[in-house]
Steps between C-alpha positions, in 0.01 A plus 500: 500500500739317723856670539659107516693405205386130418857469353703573794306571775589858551256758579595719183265479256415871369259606209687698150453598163753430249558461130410123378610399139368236336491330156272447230589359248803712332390823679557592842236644750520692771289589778454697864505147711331484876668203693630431890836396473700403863772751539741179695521269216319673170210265479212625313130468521213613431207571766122550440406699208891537384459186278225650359625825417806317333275284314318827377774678449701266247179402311409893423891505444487226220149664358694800413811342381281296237244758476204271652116591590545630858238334749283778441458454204461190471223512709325763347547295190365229637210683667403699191462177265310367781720172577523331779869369611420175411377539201863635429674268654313252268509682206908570520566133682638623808475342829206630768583806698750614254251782383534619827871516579472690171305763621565471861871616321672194663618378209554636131353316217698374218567672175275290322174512716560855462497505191167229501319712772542800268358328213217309675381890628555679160 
């Protein structure tokens, strides 16, 4: 990682970990958030894997919150009907890859192809 704000110019830029509040919905979130921020004029970023841990870290965030299948699970859902992740995409009209942001965590499913996904392994 560079120590050279791209903001200002300033060699500055430091890693932290603070509280990060976001919304969903009508509830709040909150989370343990990984970023570089430049300690000369505030700008924040996020380097390498910090995007990804964000990402991660909101989605299993949201799961809870709505009370979701975590990746696991989904997988081992998936896995024990003996799917493959396009079948599912196909069978709950989703767009390709989604499966796998799904259980790669990246990304929380909805309510409702919760709710499908649940049914369709019953």
């Amino acid at each position: 990682m560079s120590d050279t704000c791209l903001a200002c110019g300033y060699p500055t830029m430091t890693a932290r970990t603070v509280p990060f509040e976001f919304r969903h919905g009508h509830k709040v979130g909150r989370i343990q958030d990984s970023q570089t921020v430049c300690r000369t004029c505030d700008t924040i970023c996020y380097v390498g894997e910090q995007a990804s841990r964000h990402e991660r870290a909101v989605a299993a965030s949201i799961r809870e919150m709505d009370g979701l299948l975590t990746p696991e699970e989904l997988r081992d859902t998936r896995v024990k009907n003996g799917f493959l992740p396009a079948q599912l995409e196909t069978m709950l009209c989703i767009a390709p890859k989604t499966w796998a942001r799904w259980e790669r965590g990246k990304v929380p499913q909805s309510k409702a192809a919760d709710a499908l996904i649940r049914l369709l392994t019953a």
